[in-house]
N, C-alpha and C positions, 0 to 999 in steps of 0.2 A: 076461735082462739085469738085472733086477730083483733078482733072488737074489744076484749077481754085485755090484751096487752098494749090495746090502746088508751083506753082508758086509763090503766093505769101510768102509760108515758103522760099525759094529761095531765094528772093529777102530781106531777115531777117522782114519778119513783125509777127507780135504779131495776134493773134483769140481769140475774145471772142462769145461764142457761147451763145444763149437764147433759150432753150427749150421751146416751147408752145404747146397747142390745140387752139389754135387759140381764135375767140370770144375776140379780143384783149380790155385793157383797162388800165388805168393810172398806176397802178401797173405792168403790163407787159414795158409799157416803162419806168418807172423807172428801171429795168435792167437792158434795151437796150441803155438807157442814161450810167449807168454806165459803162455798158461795151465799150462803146464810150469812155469813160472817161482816161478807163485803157486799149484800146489794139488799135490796128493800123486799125483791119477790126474785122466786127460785123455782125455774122452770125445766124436766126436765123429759127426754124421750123416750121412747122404750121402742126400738125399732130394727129386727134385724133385718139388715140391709143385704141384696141378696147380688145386689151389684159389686161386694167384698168378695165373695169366696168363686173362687175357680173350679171349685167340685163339689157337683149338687149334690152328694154325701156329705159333704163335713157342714153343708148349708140345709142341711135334714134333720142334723145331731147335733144342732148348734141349742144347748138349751135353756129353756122357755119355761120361766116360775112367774108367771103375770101375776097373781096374789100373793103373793108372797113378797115379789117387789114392790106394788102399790104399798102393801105395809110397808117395807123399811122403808119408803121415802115418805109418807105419814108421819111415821115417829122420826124422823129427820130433817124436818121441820121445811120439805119440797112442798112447795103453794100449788104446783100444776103439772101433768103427766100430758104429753102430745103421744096418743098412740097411734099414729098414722096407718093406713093399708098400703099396701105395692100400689095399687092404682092410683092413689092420691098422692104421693110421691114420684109415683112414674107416669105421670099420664101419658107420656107420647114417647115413654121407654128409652128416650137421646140420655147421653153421657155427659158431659161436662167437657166442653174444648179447651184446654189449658196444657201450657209444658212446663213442666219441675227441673227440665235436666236429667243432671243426677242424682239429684235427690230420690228418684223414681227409678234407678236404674240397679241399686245396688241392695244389698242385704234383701229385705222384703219383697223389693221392685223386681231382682231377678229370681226367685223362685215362684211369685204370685202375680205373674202379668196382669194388668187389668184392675189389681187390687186399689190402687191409691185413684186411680180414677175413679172407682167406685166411690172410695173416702170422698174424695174431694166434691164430689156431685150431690151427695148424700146433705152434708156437713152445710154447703153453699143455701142447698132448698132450704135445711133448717134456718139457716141466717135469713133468709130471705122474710120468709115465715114469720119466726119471732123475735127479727131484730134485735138482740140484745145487744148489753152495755161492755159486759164483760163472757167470754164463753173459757169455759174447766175441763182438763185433759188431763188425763195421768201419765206421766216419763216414760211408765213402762213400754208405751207402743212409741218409743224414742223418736222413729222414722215416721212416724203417723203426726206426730205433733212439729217435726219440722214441715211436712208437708203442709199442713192447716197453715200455720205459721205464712209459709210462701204462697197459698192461696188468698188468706185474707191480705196480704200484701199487693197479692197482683188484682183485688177484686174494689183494693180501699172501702172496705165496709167500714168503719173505725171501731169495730168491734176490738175488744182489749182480747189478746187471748192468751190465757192463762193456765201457765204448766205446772203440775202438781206430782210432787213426790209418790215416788212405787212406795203403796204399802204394801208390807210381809206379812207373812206366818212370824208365830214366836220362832221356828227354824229355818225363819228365811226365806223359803218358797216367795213369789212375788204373785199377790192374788190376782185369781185370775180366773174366771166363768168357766173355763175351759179344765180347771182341775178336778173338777167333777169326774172327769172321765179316764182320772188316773186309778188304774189297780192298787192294791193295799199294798204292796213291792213299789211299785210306782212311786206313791205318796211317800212313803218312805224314805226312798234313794232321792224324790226331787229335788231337798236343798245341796247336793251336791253341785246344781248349773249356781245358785247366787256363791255357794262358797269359792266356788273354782275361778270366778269373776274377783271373788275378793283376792283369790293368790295371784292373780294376775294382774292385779294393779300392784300387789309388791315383788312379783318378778320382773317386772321392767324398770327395776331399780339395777340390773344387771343384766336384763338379757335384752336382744331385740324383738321385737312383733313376733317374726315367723316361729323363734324357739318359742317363743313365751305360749304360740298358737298352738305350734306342737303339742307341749306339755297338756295344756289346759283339756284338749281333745281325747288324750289318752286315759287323763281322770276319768273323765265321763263318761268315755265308753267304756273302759276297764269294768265297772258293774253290770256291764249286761242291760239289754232291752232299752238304752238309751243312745240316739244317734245324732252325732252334731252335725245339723245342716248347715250350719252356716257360724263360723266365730270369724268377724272382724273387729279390728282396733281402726276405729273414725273419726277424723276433726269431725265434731261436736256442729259445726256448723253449716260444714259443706258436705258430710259424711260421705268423705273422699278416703280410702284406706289409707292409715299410716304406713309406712315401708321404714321409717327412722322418728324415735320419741323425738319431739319438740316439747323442751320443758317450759317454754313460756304458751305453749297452746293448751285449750280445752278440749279432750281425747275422752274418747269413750268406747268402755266395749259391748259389742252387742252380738249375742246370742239367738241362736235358735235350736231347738233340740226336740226331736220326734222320739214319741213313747208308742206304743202300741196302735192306742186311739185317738190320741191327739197330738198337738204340736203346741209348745210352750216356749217362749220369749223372753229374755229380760236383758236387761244392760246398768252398767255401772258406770259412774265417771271413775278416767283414769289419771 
């Protein structure tokens, strides 16, 4: 792969790389369309990283459509697939030494210890690997892409890295690998976590945080089989809890809510 992306740096062409776990869908080529967009060759992984998940159940059930994604990123005009093994990635099983802060401390950081260490170990090999110009992230893993964001800064690759809009369902839902594993009730009720984001970007036109938190929680449980692990309101940049709006900051809410068999994510600017 290396020989392969050298050549091409050689010959002066541009890489744009798309991290995945495979289980591809509309949102993952929205990316890979961009990075189509803006680089010469479009490179992308398919690797479920086992250094992510804190329970070797939901890292069992994490699923795995390998044909099916080759296809969508064929028709999506991806030049190259890195499908790595554990071993070739882990040779010597070490983590990544680095500190985030709090960035690593809050919403995701304190329910999934270990998690963004994984991210960031994972993320780092790929960059190492195949070097590219520009690397493609979706909003929706909000705290995921500030983290990246604060790695490639503390690592100076000069890798451009670049955050791309949550795509939805036509009902909102925000896609997501993991909705597979929603019951037919489930899929149903799920646009109720984007809509309840949306009333709460116009409830803090009068209320503070904690009501507005209240309220939002009550929605979403009130249906049954839906449980918020976690609603915060975050500067956007240091993802430090709001306690009081600041109308000239970039605020954002971010969610998490457990269903039966999985756990689903999303966040809004507020």
């Amino acid at each position: 792969m290396r020989e392969y992306l050298e050549r091409a740096k050689l010959m002066g062409l541009s890489i744009g790389f798309v991290p995945t776990m495979g289980a591809l869908h509309p949102g993952h080529m929205s990316l890979i369309e961009r990075a189509k967009r803006e680089n010469d060759l479009v490179v992308s992984s398919i690797f479920v990283n086992p250094t992510q998940f804190g329970d070797a159940k939901d890292l069992l059930n994490y699923p795995r459509t390998p044909d099916a994604d080759y296809e969508l990123l064929k028709q999506h005009g991806c030049d190259m697939v890195f499908t790595p093994s554990v071993a070739e990635m882990y040779p010597d099983q070490s983590l990544i030494e680095m500190k985030f802060g709090d960035l690593e401390k809050v919403m995701e950081g304190a329910y999934r210890p270990g998690h963004f260490k994984g991210v960031a170990t994972i993320v780092s090999r790929f960059f190492e690997i195949i070097r590219p110009n520009r690397a493609y992230f979706g909003q929706k893993d909000f705290q995921q892409l500030a983290i990246i964001k604060e790695m490639n800064e503390q690592l100076k690759t000069g890798i451009e890295i670049v955050g791309c809009a949550t795509m939805r369902e036509p009902d909102g839902l925000a896609m997501s690998s993991r909705n597979i594993h929603l019951s037919f009730e489930e899929r149903k009720a799920a646009p109720v976590i984007y809509n309840s984001l949306l009333l709460a970007s116009e409830l803090v036109r009068i209320n503070e945080p904690e009501e507005v938190k209240h309220t939002i929680i009550k929605i979403i449980e009130a249906l049954g089989g839906f449980k918020v692990q976690y609603l915060e309101f975050v500067d956007s940049l240091t993802l430090k809890p709001i306690t009081k709006w600041q109308s000239h900051a970039d605020q954002r809410a971010c969610i998490a809510v457990i269903t039966s068999k999985t756990r689903l994510i999303d966040n809004v600017a507020i």
